[in-house]
Every structure is written in C-alpha cells, then in structure tokens.
N, C-alpha and C positions, 0 to 999 in steps of 0.2 A: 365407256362408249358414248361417241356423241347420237344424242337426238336429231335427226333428219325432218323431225316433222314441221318445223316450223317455216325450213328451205324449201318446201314441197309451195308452199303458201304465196304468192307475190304480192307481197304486202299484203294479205289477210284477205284480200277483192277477189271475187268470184269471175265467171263471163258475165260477159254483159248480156243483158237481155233483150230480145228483141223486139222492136213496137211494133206491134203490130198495123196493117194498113186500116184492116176493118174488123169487125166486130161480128159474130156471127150465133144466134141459136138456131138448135134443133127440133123444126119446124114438126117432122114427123119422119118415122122411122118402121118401116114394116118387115116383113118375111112374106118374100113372092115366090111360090111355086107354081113350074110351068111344066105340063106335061108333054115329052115328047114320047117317037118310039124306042129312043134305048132308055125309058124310066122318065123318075121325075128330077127336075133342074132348081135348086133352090138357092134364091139370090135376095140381096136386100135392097132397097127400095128407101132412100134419103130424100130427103126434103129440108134444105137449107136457105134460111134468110140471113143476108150478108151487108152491112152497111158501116159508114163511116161514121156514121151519128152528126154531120155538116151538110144534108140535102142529098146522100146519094144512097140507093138502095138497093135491091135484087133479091130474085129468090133463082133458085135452082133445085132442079131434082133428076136423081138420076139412079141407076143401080148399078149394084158391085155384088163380086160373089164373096165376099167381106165387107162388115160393116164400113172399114176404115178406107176400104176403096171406093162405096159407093158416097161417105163424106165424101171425098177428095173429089172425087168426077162431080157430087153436086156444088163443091166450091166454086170450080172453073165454072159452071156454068155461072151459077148466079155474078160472078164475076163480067165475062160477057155481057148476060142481059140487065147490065147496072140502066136505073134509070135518077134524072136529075127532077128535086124535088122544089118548088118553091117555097123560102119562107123570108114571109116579109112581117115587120113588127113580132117576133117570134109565135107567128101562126102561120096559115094557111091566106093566101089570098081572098080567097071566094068559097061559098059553098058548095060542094060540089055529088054528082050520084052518079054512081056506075052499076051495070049488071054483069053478071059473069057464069054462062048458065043461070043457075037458079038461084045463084046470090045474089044480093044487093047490099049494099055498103050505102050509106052516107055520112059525109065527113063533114061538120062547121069550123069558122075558124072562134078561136076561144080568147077573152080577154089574158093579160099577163098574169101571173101566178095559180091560173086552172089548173095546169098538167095536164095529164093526157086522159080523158076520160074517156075508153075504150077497155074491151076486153080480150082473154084470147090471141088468135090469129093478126087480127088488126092491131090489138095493142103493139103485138112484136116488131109488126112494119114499120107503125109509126114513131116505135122508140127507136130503132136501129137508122132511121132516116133522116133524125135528130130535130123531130119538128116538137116544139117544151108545151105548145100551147095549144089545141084543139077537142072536140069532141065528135064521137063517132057512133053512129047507130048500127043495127043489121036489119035490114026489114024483110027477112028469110028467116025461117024456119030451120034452112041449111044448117049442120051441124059438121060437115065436112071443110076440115083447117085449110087444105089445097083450094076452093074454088072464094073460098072468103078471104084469104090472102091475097088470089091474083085478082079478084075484086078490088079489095084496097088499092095494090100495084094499078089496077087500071086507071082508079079513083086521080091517083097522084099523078098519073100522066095525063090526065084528060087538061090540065090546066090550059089558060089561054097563053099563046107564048109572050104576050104583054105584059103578063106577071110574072114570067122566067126573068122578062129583061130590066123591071122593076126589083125583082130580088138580085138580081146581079151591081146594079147599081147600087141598090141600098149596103152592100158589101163595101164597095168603091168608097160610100159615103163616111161610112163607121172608120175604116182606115187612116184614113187621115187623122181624124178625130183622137183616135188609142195613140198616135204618133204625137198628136201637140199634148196632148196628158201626163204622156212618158216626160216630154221635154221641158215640162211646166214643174214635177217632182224634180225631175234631178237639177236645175237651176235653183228650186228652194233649198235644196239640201246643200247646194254650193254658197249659197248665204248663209246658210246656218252655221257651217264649217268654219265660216270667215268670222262670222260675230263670234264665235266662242275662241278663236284664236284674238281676235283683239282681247277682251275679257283676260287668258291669260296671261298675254304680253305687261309682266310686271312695271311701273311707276319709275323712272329714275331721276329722285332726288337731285335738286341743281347747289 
C-alpha cells in the first residue's frame, strides 16, 4: 500500500499567516449584570487598547453577551477612535498634562535609550503607540485602568499640531536617507564581486 501522507503535504509549507494590522491588549474585562422585570441580564464588559506600534492608537470598550463578542464590538471601536501620535527624535515633542475626571497623567519627553518609564494603564498606551522613549507620572490616587488610559489618550492628543507636522516631516527626512544607505551597500558589494572576480581570472603566460 502506498503512503498518502506525504501528497497531503505541498511541499511541506503550511498557510500562510496573517500580519496582522495592529496589536492589541486586554485592557480590562468584567461581568455586568443588569436587572430588569423578566430576571437578571448578564453580559461582559471589554476594554481593548489597539495600536500599530508607528504613532497610532485607541482604546475601545464595549459589551457582549460572550466574552469573544464583547472583544470583537471593543476592537471596531477602538478601531474608529484611532488617534495620531507624535514622535519626533524617538520621543514625545513637549511635555505635556491632562485630566480626565479624577485622573491626571503627565507625560515627558525622554533622552534615546530610557524606554518607556511608566506603569499599568499608561505603560499599555504608550507601548502600543510606539513612542521607545518617554517618561510618565499619575498624579491621582485613581486606581481605576479606564479613566487613567483615556487620560493618557487625551494626554497624546492634546499635542500642538506643529509637532504633528514636524513628526510628519521628520518621517519625509529619514526616507531618503534609509534609500541612499541601501544604494551606497549594494554598489559596494558590486565592487567587491568585481575585485574578486579579477583575482580569480588566472595569468596567461605569453
């Protein structure tokens, strides 16, 4: 008898997998019950931070009478309310402070190889938004993740839009730059290719 299992196979490669657009954790996750008159209604209560890790961020929350429906309804949202982040010299523009109720956030911008020194809530916004270099306080007592995340969120919008259109440029600037790098490698390596092919090219005795 022959063996089939190897025809099952296309060439040994699985599906491909899919890239994702953006990146997303699980902000916070509860169990809501609502009482009406025919009994009680129990549903769940998501809270999703959704971002690209390149300036772009959101949060969403929403509920489902399944866990995996009230993810889904907070993805689209936080999808929606995506907001654009500036980062210039891989930080933050300016220092900046928001309130949000009874939070308060403040965010500085931090020299190159700090990382992100936040915790919590905030850490999640600011890593999902892809900013490498800043520092962040709470100057609340608030221990509630919803109102100190859309603190941050407000934090990152409040920018001036003269550092949106400085971070857009400096984008513009690097481009080029990654472009004559690539072109400056592969020219050396087309020298290199040529020197050792002379080198090979044996002597013919006259």
């Amino acid at each position: 008898m022959m063996n089939n299992k190897g025809n099952n196979k296309k060439g040994g490669r699985g599906p491909k997998k899919e890239v994702k657009e953006f990146d997303q954790f699980m902000l916070d996750l509860a169990r809501v019950t609502r009482v009406t008159k025919g009994g009680k209604q129990l549903s769940f209560r998501a809270s999703v931070i959704l971002g690209n890790r390149h300036g772009k961020v959101g949060l969403g929350v929403a509920k489902g009478k399944d866990v995996q429906i009230g993810v889904e309804k907070a993805v689209r949202k936080a999808k929606k309310e995506m907001i654009e982040v500036p980062i210039i010299n891989e930080t933050i523009p300016h220092m900046v402070s928001f309130k949000y109720k009874i939070a308060r956030v403040v965010l500085k911008p931090a020299p190159r190889g700090t990382g992100i020194i936040a915790g919590g809530a905030v850490r999640a916004v600011l890593d999902l938004a892809g900013v490498p270099n800043v520092s962040a306080k709470i100057l609340s007592k608030s221990k509630n993740k919803m109102t100190i995340a859309k603190a941050t969120l407000g934090a990152l919008q409040s920018f001036k839009k003269s550092s949106l259109v400085a971070a857009k440029n400096e984008i513009k600037k690097e481009e080029p730059e990654i472009k004559k790098s690539e072109d400056k490698k592969a020219e050396d390596k087309t020298e290199e290719i040529k020197a050792d092919k002379k080198e090979i090219v044996p002597e013919v005795k006259k």
